[in-house]
Steps between C-alpha positions, in 0.01 A plus 500: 500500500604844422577753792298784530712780508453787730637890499463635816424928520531634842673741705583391864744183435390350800206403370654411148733267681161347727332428152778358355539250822131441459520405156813330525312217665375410183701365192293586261523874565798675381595855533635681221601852674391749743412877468507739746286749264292514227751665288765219585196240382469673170857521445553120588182361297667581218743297467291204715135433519386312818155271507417668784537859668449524850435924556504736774325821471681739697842534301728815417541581185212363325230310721324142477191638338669694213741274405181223542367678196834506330549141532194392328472686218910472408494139617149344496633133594635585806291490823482728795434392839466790697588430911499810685401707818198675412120343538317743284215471257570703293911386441342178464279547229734762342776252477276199326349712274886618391653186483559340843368150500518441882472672841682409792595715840802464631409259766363253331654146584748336274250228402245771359818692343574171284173399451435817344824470259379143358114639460621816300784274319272303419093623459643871451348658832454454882225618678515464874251646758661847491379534110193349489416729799603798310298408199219440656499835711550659105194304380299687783629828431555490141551926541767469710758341273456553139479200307738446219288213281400568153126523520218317272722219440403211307627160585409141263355214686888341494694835604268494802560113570871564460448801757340313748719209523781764573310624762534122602859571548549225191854493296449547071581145486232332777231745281618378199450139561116616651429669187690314225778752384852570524645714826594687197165558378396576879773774555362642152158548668661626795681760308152578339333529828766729640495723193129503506454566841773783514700371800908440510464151643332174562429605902364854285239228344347295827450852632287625222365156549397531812394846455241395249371165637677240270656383739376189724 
């Protein structure tokens, strides 16, 4: 199997060298480098591109959240789990909508920390307690937080199946083999949806899911 490799972005090293203990425990986690600001990320990613970005928000030079944005529009296959300090709404949803695929404070427990790398490694999101929370307080007051979605969409009977077994937290190739076609032909659709839709990311699609009932 593959490693999953890992670029960690944050500024006190004390808690770079924690994660790196943490992760250390497992051997199919390898980190590629550390940042100690979102500049130093930018600079680094190009010349190596991790699986995997775990992101701080409060950095000098240019913070989690901007260079979030950054990352997924210059380099859409990476993903971004963001673990930081601050419980807020409003970060939350800001950040998913932009391009963060998972949420994590900063004391979460190792076990939820790699959990969360395999589910966005491998279904493209993680949505813990903390998000779901924070979506659900934006589906009750829609005014407070803008929504981003493109609006009057319509979605064929299979772009909706192909939707909902994502919500189902299902890899390209376990829906392929439900619905007879290629992961290929599944990340196609999944493209589709995401253009569609007019989110960054596949954790940008079970929200406007879940915003709009198609989810289970």
């Amino acid at each position: 199997m593959k490693p999953i490799t890992i670029a960690i972005a944050d500024d006190y090293k004390i808690y770079r060298d924690g994660l790196k203990l943490c992760l250390g425990a497992d051997n199919n986690l390898q980190i590629l480098f550390e940042a100690d600001n979102g500049e130093e990320l930018m600079e680094a990613l190009k010349t190596q591109q991790p699986d995997i970005i775990i992101m701080d928000l409060n950095m000098p030079l240019l913070d989690g959240m901007e260079a979030t944005k950054l990352i997924s529009k210059k380099y859409e296959q990476i993903k971004v789990l963001v673990i930081t300090m601050y419980d807020n709404d409003k970060f939350i949803i800001n950040l998913m909508e932009n391009g963060a695929h998972g949420y994590l404070l900063k004391n979460a427990e190792p076990k939820e920390i790699i959990k969360a790398i395999y589910a966005v490694h491998e279904n493209g999101y993680y949505f813990n307690d903390l998000v779901n929370k924070a979506l659900l307080k934006k589906l009750v007051m829609k005014n407070n937080l803008k929504p981003s979605f493109n609006h009057n969409i319509e979605l064929t009977e299979r772009e909706q199946e192909v939707l909902k077994m994502i919500c189902e937290e299902k890899t390209a190739a376990e829906i392929g083999k439900e619905i007879f076609l290629s992961p290929r032909s599944v990340e196609g659709i999944r493209t589709r949806l995401i253009e569609k839709v007019g989110v960054r990311n596949t954790a940008g699609l079970v929200m406007f899911a879940v915003k709009n009932g198609l989810a289970d």
